[in-house]
N, C-alpha and C positions, 0 to 999 in steps of 0.2 A: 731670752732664748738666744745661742749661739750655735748659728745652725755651718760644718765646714762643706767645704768643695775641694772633690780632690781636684787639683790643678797642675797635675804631671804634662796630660796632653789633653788637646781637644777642645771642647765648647764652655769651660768652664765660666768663662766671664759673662756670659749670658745668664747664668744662673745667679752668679752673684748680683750682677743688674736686676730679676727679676725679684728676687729677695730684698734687696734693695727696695726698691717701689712698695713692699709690703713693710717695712720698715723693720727689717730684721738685720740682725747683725750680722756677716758672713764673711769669713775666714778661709784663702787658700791654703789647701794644707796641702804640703810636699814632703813634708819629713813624720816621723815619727811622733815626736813631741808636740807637733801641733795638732794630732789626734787627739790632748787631752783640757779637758774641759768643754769641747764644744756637745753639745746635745744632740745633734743629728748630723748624717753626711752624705751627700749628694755626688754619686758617682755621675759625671754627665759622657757624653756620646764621644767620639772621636773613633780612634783603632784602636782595636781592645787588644791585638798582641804588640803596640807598641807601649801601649799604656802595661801591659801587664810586665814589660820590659823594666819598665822604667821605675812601676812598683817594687820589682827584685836588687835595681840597682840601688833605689833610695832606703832600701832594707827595709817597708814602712807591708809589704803584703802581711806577713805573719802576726804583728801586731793589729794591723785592722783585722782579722778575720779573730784575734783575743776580744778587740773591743766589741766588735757584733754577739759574739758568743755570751759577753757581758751583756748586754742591751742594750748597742748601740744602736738607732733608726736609720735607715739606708733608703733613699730616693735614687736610682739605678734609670738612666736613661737612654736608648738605643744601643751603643755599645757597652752601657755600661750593665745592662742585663745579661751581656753573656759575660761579663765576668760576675758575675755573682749567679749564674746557673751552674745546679750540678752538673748538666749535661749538654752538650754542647756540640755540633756537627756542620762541614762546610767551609773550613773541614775542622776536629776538634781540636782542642785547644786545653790548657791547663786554664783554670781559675780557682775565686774565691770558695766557690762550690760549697756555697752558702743559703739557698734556695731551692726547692723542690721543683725545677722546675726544665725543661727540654726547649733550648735555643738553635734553631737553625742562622747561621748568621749571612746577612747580604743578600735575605730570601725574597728581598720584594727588588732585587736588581739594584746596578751599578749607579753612581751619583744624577747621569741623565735619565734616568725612571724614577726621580724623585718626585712624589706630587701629594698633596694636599686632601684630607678627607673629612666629613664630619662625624666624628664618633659618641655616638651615647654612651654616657657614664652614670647614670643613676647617684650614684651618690655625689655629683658634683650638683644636680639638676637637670629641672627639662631642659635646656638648652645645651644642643650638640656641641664637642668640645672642635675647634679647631684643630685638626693633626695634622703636624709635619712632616711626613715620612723619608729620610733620605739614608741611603743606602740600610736600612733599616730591618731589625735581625726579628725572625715570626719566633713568638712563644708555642712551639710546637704541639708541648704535652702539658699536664702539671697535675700535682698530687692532690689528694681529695683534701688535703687543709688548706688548697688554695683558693680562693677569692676570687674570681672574674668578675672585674670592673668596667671593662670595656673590650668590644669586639666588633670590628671592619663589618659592611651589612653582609659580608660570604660568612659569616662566623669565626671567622680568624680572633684569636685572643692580639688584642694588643695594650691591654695595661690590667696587669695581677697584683695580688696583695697576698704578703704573709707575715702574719699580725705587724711585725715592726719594720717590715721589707715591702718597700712597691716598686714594681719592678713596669716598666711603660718603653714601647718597643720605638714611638715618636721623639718628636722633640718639644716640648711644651715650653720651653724657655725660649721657642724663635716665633711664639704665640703675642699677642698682647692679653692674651685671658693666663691668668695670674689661680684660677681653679685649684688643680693640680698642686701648684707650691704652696696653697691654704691648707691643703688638703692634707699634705704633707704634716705641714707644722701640726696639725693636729692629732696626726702619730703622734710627732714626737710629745707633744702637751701630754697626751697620756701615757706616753713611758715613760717617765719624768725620770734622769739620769742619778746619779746619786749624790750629786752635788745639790739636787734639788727635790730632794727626796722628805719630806714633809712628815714631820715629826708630831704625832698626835698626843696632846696633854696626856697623862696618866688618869686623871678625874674624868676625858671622855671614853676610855675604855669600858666597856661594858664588865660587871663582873661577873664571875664562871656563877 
């Protein structure tokens, strides 16, 4: 499995450290061409209109929003959810506009209202996930094919799923719990890309 990071701006090397520790392979990708062959890609947190800046300049937006369309799996983290929401306020912004889902950005206050919370996530386990919240954008709304996987104890959504998109409003890669990027990989295990797409003998096909 060759899971990328975009690595234009922001927290990227965290993620690939955390990946790392899982013993998985992880590639920054900055350009275009390194979008191909990897299996899943990890938008991580930073500023999302300079990151989206940066995506225009390296010409690499339009092409990833080809390979999502394709089946590529997407791990979106604090800012990297509002660039992959359709909707976006605070003010709006262009994005990938690739998720069903309504981002207010910088909704829980500036770098010094950063803190710490335990969030249940059901599908990771009973035990609360560590969240890191910093400057950190609320999942306001989201469509009826979305997933709530976790939410603040006022009800706040702060990490969604649409089937090959998780979109998590924290930071899980400034965690030592590793959850999260399992959880991940295991998207991508089931979208299996087409490089690794698994060719069934003819003799086990059932016949009409």
């Amino acid at each position: 499995m060759r899971i990328g990071v975009l690595a234009l701006q922001g927290g990227f090397i965290e993620h690939i450290s955390m990946l790392a520790k899982l013993g998985v392979k992880a590639t920054p990708v900055y350009k275009t061409d390194e979008l191909e062959g990897i299996d899943g890609l990890i938008i991580p947190g930073g500023e999302s209109t300079t990151m989206l800046n940066l995506m225009h300049n390296f010409g690499i937006l339009e092409p990833l929003k080809e390979k999502v369309h394709s089946g590529l799996p997407i791990m979106a983290t604090c800012a990297g959810i509002v660039l992959l929401a359709k909707e976006v306020s605070n003010p709006g912004m262009e994005t990938l506009s690739l998720m069903d889902i309504a981002v207010k950005r910088n909704a829980f206050g500036r770098q010094v209202d950063s803190f710490e919370a335990s969030v249940d996530i059901p599908v990771l386990g009973k035990e609360p996930f560590p969240a890191i919240f910093i400057r950190a954008p609320l999942i306001e709304s989201v469509s009826p094919d979305i997933e709530i996987l976790g939410r603040l104890a006022d009800g706040k959504f702060v990490a969604v799923r649409q089937e090959r998109l998780l979109a998590i409003s924290f930071h899980p890669e400034l965690a030592q719990d590793t959850r999260l990027h399992r959880y991940f990989l295991d998207i991508v295990a089931d979208y299996p890309s087409e490089e690794k797409v698994i060719i069934v003998p003819e003799a086990a096909i059932p016949a009409d």
